[in-house]
N, CA, C and O of each residue as an XYZ file, in Angstrom:
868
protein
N      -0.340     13.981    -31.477
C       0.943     13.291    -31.367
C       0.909     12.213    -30.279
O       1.321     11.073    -30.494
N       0.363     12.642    -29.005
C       0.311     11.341    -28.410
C      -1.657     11.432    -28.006
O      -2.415     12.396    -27.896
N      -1.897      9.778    -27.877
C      -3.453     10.258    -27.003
C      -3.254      8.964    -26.399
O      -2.842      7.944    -26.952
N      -3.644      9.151    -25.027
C      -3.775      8.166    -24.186
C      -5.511      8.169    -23.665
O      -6.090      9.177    -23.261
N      -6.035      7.014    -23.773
C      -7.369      6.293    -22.991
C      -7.447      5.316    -22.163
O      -7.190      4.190    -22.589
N      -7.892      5.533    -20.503
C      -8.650      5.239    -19.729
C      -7.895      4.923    -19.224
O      -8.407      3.946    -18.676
N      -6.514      4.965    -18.764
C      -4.815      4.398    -18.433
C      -5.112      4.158    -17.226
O      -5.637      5.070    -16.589
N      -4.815      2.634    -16.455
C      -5.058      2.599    -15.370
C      -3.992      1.394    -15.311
O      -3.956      0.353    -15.967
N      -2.774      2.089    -13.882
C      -1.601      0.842    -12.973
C      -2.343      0.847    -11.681
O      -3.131      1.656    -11.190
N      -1.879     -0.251    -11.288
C      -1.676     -0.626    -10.163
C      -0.136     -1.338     -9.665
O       0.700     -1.686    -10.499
N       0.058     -1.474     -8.251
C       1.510     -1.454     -7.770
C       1.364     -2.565     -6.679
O       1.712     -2.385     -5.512
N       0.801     -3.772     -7.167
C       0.536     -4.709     -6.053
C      -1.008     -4.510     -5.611
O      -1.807     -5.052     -6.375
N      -1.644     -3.718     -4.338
C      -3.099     -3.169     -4.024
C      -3.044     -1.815     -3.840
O      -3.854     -1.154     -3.191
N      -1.915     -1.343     -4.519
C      -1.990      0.281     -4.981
C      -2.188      0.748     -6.112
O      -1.409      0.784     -7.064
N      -3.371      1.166     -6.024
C      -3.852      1.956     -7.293
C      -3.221      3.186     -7.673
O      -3.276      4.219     -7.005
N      -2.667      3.059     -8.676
C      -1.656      4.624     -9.022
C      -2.220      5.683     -9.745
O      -2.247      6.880     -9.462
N      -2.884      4.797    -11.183
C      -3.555      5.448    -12.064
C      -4.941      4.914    -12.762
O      -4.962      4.050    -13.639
N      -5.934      5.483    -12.300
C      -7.559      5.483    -12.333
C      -8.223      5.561    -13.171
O      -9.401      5.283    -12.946
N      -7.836      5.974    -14.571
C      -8.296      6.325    -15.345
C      -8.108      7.231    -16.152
O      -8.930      8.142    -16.061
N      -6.990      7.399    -17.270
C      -6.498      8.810    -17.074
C      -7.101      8.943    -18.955
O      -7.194      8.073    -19.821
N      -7.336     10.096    -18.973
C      -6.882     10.008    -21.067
C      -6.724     11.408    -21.291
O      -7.487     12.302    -20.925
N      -5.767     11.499    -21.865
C      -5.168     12.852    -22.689
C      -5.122     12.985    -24.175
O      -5.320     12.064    -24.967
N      -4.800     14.399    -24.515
C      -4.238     13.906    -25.810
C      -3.452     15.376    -26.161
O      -3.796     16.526    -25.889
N      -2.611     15.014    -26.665
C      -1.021     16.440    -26.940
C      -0.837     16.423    -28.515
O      -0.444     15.502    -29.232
N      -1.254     17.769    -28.860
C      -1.050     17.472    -30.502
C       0.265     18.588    -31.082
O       0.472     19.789    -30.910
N       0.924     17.587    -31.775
C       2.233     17.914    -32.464
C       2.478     19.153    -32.017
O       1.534     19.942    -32.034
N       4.099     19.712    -31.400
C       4.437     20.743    -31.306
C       4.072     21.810    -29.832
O       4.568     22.837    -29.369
N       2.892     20.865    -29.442
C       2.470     21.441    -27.767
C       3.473     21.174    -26.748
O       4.203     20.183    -26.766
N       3.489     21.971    -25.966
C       4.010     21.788    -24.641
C       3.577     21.856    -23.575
O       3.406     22.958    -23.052
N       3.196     20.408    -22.780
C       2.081     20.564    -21.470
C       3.070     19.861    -20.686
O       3.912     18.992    -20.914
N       2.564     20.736    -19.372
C       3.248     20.388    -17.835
C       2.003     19.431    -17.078
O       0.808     19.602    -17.315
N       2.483     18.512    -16.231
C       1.792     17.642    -15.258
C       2.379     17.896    -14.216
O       3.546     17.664    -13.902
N       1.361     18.503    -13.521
C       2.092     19.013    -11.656
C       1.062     18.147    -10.985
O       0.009     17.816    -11.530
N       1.442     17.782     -9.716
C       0.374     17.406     -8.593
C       2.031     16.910     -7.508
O       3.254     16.962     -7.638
N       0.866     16.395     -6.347
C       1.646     15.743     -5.427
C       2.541     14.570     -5.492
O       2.286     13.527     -6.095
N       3.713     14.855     -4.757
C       4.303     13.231     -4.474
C       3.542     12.143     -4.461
O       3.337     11.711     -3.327
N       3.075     11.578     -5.293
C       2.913      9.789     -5.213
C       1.649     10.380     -6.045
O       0.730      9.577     -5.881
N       1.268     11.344     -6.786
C      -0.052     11.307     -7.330
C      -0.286     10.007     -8.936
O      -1.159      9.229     -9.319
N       0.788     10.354     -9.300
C       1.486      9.316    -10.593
C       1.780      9.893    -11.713
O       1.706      9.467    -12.866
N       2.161     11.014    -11.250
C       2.895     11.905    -12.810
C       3.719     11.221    -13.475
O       3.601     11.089    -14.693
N       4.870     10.572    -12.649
C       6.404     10.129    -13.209
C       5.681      8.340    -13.691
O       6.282      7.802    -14.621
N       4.565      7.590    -13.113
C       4.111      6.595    -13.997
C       3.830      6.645    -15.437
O       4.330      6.120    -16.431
N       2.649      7.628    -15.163
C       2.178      8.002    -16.102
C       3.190      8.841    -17.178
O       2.727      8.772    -18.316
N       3.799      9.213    -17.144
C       5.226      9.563    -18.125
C       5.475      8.283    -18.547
O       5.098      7.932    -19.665
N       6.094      7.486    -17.763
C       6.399      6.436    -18.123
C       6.017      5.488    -18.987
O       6.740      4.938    -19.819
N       4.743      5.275    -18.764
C       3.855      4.356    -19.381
C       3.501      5.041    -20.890
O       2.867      4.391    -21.721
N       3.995      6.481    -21.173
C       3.283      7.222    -22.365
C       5.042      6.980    -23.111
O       5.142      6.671    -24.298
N       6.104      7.143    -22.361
C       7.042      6.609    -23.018
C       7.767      5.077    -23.537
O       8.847      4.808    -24.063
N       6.886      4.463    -23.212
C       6.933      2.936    -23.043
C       7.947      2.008    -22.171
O       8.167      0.804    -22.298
N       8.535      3.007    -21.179
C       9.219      2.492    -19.767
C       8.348      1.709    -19.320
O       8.652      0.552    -19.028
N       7.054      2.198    -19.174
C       6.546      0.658    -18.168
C       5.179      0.575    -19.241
O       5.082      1.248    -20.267
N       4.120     -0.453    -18.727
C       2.628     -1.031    -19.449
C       1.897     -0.442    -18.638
O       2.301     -0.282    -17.486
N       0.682      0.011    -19.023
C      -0.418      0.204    -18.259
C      -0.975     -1.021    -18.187
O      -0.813     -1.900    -19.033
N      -1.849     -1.147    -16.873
C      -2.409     -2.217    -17.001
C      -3.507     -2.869    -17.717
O      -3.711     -4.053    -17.985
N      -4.402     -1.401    -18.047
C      -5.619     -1.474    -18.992
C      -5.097     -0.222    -19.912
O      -4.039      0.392    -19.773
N      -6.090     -0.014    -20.861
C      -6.156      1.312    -21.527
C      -5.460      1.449    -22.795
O      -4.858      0.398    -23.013
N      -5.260      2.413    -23.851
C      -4.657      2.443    -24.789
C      -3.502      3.865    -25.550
O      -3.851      4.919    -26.082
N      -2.616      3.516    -25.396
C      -1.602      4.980    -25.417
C      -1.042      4.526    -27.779
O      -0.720      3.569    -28.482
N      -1.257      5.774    -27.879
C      -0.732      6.332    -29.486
C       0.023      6.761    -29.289
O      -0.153      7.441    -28.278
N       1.652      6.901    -29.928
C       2.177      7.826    -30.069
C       2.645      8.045    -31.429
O       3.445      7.257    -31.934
N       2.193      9.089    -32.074
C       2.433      9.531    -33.630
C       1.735      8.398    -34.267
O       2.331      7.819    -35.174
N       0.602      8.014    -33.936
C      -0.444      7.570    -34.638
C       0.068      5.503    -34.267
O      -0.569      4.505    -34.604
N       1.244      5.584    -33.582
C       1.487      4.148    -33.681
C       1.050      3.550    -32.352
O       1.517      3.955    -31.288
N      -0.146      2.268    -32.458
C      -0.376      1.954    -31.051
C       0.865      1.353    -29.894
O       1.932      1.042    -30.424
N       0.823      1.280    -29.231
C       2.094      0.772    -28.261
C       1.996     -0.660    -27.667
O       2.866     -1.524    -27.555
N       0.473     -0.658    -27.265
C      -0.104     -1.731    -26.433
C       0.274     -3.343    -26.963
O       0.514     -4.209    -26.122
N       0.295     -3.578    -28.096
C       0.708     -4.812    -28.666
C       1.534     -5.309    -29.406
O       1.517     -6.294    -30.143
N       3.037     -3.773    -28.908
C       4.768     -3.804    -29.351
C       5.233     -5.250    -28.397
O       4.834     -5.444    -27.249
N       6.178     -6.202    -29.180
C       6.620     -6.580    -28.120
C       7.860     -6.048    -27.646
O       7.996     -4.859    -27.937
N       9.167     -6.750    -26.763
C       9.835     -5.528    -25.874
C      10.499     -5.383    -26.911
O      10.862     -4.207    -26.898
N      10.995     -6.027    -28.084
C      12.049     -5.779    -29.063
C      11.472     -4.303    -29.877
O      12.234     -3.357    -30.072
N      10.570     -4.296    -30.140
C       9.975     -3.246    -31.121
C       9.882     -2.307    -30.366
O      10.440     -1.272    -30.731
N       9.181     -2.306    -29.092
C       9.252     -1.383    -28.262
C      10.377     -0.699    -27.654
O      10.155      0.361    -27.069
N      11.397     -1.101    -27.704
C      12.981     -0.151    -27.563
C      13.308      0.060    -28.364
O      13.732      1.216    -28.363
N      13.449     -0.590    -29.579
C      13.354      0.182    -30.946
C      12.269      1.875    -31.436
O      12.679      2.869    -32.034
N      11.098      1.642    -30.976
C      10.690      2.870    -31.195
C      10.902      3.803    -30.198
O      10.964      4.998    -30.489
N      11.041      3.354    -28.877
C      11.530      4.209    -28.049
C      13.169      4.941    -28.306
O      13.372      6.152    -28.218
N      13.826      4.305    -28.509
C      15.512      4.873    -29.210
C      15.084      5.785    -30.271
O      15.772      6.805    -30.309
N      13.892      5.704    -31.387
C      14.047      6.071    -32.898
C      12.842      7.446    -32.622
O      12.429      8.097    -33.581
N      12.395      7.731    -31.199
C      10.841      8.356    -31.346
C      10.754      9.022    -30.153
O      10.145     10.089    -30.085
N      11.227      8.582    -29.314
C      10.928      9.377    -27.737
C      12.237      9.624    -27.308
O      13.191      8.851    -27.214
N      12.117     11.056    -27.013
C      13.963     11.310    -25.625
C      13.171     11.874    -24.844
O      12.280     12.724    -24.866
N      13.937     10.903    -23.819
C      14.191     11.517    -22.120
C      15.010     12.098    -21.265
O      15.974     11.518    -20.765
N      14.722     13.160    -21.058
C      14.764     14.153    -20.447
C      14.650     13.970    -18.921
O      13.718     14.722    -18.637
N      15.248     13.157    -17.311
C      15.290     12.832    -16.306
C      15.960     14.265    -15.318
O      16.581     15.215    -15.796
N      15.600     14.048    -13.810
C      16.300     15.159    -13.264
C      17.456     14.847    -12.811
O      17.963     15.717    -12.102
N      18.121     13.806    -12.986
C      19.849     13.586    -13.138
C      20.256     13.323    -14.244
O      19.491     12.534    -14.800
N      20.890     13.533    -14.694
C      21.602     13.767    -16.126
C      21.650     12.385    -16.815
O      21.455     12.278    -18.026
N      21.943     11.218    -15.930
C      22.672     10.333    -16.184
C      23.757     10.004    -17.550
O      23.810      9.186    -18.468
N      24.387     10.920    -17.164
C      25.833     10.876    -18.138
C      26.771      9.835    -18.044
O      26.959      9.475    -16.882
N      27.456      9.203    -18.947
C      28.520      8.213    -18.902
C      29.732      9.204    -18.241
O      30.120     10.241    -18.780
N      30.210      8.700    -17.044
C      31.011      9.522    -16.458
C      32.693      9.243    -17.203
O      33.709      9.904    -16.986
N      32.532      8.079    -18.089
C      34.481      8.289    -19.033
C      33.974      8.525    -20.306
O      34.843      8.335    -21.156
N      32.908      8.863    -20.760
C      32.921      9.448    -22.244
C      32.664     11.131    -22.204
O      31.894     11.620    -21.377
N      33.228     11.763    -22.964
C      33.109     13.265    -23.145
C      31.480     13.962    -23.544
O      30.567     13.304    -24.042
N      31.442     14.748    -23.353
C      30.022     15.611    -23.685
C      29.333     15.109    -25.226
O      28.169     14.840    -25.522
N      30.446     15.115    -25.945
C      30.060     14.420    -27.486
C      29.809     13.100    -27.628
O      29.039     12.468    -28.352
N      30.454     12.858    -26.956
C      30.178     11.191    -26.849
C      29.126     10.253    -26.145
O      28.839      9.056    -26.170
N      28.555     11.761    -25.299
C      27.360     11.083    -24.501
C      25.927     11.169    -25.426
O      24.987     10.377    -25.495
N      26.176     12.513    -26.126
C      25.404     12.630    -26.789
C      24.853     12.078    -28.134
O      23.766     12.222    -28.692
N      26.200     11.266    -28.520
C      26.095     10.464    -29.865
C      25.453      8.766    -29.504
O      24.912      8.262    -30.489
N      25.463      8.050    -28.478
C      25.237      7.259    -28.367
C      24.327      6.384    -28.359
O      24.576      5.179    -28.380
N      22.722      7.053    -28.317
C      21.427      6.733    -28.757
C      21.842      6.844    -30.175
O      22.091      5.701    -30.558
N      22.012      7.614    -31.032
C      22.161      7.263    -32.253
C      23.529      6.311    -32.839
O      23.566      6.105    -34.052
N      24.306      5.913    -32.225
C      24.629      4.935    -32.491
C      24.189      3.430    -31.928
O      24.504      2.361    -32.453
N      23.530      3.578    -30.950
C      22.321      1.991    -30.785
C      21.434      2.325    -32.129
O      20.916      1.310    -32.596
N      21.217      3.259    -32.682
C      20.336      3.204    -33.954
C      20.679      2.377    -34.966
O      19.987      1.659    -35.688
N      22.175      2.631    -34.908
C      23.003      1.886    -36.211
C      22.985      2.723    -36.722
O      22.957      2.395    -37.908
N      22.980      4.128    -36.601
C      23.577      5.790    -37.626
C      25.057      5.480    -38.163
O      25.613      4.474    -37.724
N      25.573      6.112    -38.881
C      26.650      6.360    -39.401
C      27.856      7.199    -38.302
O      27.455      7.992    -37.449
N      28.809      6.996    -38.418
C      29.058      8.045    -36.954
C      29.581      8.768    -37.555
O      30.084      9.537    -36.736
N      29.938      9.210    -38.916
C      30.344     10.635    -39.383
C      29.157     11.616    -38.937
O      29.173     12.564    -38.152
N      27.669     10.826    -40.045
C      26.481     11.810    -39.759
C      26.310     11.977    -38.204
O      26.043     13.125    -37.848
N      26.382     11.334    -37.539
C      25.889     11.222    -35.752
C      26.869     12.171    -35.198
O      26.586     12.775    -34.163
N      28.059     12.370    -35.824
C      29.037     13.327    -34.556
C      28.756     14.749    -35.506
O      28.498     15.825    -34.968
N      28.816     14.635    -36.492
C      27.868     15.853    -37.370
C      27.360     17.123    -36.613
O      27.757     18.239    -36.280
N      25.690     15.911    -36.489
C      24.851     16.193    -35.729
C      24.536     17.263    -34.228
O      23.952     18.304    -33.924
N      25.553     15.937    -33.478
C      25.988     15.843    -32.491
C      26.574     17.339    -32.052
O      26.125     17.874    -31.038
N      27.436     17.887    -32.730
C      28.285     19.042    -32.369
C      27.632     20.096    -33.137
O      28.183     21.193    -33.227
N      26.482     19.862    -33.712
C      25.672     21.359    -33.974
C      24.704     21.438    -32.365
O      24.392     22.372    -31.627
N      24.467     19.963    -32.331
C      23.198     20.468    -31.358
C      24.485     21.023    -29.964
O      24.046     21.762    -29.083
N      25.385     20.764    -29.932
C      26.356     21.215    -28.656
C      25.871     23.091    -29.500
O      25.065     23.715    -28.810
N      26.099     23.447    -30.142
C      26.604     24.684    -30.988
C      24.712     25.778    -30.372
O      24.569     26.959    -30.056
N      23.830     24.794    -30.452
C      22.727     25.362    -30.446
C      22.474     25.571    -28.907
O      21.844     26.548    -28.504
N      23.027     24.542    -28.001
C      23.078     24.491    -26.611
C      24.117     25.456    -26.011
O      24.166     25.627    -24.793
N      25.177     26.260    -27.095
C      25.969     26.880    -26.532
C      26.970     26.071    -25.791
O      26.999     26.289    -24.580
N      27.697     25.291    -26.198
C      28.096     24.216    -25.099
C      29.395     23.779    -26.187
O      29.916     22.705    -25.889
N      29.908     24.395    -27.261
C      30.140     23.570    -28.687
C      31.814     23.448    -28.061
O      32.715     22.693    -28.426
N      31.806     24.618    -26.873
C      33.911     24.748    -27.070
C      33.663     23.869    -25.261
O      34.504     24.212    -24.430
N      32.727     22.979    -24.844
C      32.418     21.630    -24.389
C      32.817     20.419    -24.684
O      33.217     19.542    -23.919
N      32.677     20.401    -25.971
C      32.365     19.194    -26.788
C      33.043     18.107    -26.141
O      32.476     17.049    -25.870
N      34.495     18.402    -25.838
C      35.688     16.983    -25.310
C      35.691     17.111    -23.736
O      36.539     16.375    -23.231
N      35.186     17.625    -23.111
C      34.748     17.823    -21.473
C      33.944     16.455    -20.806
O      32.812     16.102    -21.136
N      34.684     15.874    -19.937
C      33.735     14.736    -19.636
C      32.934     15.338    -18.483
O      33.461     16.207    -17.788
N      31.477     14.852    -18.202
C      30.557     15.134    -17.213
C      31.014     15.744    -15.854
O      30.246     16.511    -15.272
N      32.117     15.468    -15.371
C      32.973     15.693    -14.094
C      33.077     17.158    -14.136
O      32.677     17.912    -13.250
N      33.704     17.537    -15.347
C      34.355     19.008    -15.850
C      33.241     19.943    -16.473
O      33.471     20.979    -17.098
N      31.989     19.405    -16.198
C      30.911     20.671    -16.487
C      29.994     21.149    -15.199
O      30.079     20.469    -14.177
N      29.313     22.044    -15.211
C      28.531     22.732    -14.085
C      27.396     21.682    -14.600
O      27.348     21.116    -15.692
N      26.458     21.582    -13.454
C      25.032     20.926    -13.259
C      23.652     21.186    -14.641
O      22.878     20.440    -15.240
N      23.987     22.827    -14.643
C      23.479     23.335    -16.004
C      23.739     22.716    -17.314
O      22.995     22.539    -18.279
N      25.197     22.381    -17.075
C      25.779     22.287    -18.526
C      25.409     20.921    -18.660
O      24.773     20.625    -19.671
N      25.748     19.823    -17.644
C      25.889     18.713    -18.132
C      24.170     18.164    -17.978
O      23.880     17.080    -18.485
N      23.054     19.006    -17.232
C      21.784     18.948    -18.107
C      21.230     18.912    -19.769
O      20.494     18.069    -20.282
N      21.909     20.234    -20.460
C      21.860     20.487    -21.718
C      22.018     19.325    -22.148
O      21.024     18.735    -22.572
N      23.518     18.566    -22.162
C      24.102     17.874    -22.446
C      23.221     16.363    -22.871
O      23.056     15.712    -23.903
N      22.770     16.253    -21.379
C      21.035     15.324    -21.526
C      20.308     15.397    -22.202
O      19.636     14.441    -22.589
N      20.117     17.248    -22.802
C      18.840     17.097    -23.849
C      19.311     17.119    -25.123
O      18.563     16.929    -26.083
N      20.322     17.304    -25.217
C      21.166     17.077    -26.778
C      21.040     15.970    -27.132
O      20.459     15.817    -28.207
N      21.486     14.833    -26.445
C      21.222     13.824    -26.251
C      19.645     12.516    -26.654
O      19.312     11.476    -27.224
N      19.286     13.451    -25.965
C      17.144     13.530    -25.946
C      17.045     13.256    -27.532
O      16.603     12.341    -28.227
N      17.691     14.531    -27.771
C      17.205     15.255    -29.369
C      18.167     14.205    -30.590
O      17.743     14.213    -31.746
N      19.224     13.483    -30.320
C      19.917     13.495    -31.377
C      19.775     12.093    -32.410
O      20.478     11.647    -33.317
N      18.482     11.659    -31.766
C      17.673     10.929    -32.887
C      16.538     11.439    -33.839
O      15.960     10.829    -34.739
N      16.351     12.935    -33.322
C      15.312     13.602    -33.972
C      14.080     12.608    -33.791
O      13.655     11.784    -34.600
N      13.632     12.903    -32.537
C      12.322     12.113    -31.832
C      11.263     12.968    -31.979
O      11.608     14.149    -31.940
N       9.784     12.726    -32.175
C       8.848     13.171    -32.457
C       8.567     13.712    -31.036
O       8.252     14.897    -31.144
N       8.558     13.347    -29.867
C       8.158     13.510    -28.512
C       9.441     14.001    -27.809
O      10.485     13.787    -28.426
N       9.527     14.611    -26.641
C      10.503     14.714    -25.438
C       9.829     14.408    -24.285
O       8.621     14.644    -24.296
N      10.199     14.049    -23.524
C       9.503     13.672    -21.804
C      10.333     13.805    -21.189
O      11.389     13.188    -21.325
N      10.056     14.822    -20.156
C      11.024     15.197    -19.381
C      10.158     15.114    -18.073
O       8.981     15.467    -18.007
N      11.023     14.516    -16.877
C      10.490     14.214    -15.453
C      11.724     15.315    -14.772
O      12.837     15.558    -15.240
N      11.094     15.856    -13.528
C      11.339     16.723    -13.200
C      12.846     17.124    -13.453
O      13.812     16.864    -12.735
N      12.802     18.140    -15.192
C      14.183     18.409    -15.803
C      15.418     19.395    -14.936
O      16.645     19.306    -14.966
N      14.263     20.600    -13.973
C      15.083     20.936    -13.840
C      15.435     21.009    -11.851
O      15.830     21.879    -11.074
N      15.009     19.553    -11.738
C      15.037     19.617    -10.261
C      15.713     19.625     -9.539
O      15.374     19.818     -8.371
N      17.304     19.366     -9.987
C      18.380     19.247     -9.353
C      19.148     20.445     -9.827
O      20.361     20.283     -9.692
N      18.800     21.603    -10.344
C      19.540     22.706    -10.585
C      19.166     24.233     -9.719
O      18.105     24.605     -9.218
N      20.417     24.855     -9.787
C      19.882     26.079     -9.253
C      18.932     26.980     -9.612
O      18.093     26.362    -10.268
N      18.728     27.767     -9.548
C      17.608     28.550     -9.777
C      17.965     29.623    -11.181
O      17.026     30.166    -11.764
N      19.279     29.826    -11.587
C      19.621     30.268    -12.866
C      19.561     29.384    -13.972
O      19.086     29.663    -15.072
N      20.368     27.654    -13.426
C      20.555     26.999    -14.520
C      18.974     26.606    -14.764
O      18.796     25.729    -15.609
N      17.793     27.157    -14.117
C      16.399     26.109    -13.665
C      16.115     27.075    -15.075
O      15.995     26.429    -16.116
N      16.026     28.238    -15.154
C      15.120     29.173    -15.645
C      16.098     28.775    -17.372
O      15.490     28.738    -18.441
N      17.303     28.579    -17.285
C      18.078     28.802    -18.492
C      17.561     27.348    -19.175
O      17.476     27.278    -20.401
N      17.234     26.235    -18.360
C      16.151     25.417    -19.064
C      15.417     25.478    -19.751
O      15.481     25.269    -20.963
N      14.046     25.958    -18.744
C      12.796     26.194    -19.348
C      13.170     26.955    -20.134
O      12.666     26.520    -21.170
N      13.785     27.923    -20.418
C      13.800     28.821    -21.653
C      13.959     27.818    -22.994
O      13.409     27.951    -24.087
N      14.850     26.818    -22.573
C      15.693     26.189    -23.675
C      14.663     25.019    -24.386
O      14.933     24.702    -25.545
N      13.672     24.470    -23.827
C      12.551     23.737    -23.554
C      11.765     24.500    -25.248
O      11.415     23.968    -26.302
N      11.767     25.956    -24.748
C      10.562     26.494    -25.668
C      11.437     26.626    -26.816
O      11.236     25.998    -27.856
N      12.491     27.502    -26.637
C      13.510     27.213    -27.692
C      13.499     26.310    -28.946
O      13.389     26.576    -30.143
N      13.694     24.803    -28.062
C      14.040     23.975    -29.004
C      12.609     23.735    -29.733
O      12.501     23.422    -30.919
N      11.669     23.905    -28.953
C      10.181     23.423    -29.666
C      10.362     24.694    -30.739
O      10.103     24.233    -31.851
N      10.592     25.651    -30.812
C      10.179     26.747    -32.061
C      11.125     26.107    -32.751
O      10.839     26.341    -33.925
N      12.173     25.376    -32.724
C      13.258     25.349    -33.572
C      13.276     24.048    -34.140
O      13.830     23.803    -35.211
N      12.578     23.063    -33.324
C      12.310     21.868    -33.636
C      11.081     20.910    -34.081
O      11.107     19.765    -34.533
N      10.336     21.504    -33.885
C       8.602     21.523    -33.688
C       8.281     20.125    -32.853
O       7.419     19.449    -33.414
N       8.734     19.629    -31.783
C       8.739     18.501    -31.377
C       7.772     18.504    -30.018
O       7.876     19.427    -29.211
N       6.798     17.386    -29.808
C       6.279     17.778    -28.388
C       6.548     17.402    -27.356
O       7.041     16.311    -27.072
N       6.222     18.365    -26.576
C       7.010     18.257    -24.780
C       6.183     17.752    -23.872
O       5.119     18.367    -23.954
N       6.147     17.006    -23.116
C       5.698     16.316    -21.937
C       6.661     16.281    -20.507
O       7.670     15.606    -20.303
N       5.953     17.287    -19.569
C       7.153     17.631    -18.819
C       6.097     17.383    -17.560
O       4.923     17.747    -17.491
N       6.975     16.569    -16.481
C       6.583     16.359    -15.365
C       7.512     17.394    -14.172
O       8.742     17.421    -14.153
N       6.775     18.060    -13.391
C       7.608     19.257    -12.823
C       6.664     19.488    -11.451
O       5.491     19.152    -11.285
N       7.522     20.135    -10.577
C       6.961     20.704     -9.040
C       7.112     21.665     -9.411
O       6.374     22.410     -8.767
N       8.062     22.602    -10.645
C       8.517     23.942    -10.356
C       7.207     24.705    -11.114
O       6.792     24.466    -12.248
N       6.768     25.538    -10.303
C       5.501     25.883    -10.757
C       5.443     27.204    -11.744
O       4.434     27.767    -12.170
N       6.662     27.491    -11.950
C       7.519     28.543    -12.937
C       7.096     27.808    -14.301
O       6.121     28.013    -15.024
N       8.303     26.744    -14.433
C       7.971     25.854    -15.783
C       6.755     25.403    -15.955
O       6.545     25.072    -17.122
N       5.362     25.181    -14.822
C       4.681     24.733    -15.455
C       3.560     25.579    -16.035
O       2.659     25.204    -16.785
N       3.819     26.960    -15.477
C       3.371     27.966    -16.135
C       3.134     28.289    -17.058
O       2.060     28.691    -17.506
N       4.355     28.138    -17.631
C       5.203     28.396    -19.339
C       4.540     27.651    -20.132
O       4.313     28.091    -21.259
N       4.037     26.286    -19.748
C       3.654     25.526    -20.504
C       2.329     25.789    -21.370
O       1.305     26.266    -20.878
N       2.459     25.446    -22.635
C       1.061     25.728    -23.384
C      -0.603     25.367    -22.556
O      -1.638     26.033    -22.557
N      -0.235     23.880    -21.831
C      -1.325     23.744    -21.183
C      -0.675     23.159    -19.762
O       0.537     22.943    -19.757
N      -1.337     22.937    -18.737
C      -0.970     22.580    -17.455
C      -2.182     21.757    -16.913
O      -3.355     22.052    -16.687
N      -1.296     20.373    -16.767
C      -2.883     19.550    -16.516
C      -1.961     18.782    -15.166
O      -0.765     18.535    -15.005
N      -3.410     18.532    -14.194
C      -2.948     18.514    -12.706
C      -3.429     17.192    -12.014
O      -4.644     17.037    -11.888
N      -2.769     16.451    -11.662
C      -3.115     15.005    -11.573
C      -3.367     14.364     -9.835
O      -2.425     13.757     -9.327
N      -4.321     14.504     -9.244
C      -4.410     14.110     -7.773
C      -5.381     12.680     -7.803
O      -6.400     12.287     -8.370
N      -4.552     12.266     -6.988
C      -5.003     10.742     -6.348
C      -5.517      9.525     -7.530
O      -6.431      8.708     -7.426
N      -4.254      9.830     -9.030
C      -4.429      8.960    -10.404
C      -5.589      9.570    -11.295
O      -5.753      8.785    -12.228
N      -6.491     10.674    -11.405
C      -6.809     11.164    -11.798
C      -6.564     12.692    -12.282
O      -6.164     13.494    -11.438
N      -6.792     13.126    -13.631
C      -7.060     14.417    -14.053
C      -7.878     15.270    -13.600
O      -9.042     15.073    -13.951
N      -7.659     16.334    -12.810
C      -8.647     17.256    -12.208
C      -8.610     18.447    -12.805
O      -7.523     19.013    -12.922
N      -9.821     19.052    -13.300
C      -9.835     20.213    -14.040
C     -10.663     21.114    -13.056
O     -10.913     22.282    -13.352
């Protein structure tokens, strides 16, 4: 589902990422742990098409990325990848449903089918008697979910999540990761999760560990 080769940024005369290549096939779920500034959250980035590598070549679902220009490239990013961030970033005057419908309406969806949608995945998140609650009026937990409903409600081949559950307590942290594996049995979609919490990266099918822009095994 995704394979990345020989991925290498730089940040001015900072070298971030050295050389990196992976590859995550359909339905896996791998964690990337290492240190502050190692380049987990780049390297996310660059596999979600937030930023370019400077060399190298990233696939995702067989489509190259490297020679999208930016129009096509937010287009497949809206229609193919959700993100999953450790602040929610919720529209603070639209309701829980409404945050969640809104990637699929930049799609140009229908908004019967999109609020449909929309209020099953609240139903699957447990969140459904939510639905008209704006971000203000939910707990930290809730209005996370809320994010990955969101993630999901283009039915994206990928999720990427940068540290999902870093700003939560230690109940809503675990009621995550649970929800993480969850949705993959229920969804078959693959996970790319950047994390310190060494719980979630446990869980993960594989755990690959990134020091000083390189993969260390």
């Amino acid at each position: 589902m995704i394979i990345a080769r020989d991925i290498h940024k730089s940040f001015g005369s900072l070298r971030v990422l050295k050389g990196i290549s992976l590859e995550v096939q359909k339905g896996e779920i791998i964690s990337i742990v290492g240190a502050s500034g190692a380049g987990k959250s780049t390297l996310l980035h660059i596999l979600g098409t937030l930023d370019k590598s400077d060399s190298g070549e990233v696939e995702v679902g067989g489509v190259p990325l490297q020679k999208m220009n930016e129009k096509r490239r937010s287009e497949f990013r809206n229609q193919q990848i959700g993100f999953v961030f450790q602040f929610h970033h919720l529209l603070p005057e639209f309701t829980a449903l409404e945050n969640i419908c809104i990637p699929a309406f930049i799609a140009k969806r229908t908004k019967r089918e999109v609020k449909k949608q929309a209020r099953e995945l609240l139903t699957f998140m447990k969140l459904e008697e939510r639905a008209d609650h704006k971000p203000s009026e939910l707990s930290g937990g809730e209005q996370q979910r809320v994010a990955v409903a969101r993630a999901l409600i283009n039915n994206p081949g990928v999720i990427l999540a940068d540290e999902p559950s870093g700003n939560l307590d230690s109940a809503s942290a675990v009621d995550l990761h649970n929800l993480f594996f969850d949705l993959r049995d229920h969804f078959d979609q693959t996970y790319v999760i950047v994390t310190h919490n060494q719980e979630l990266a446990n869980m993960a099918d594989r755990k690959l560990t990134i020091r000083d822009g390189v993969i260390v095994y």
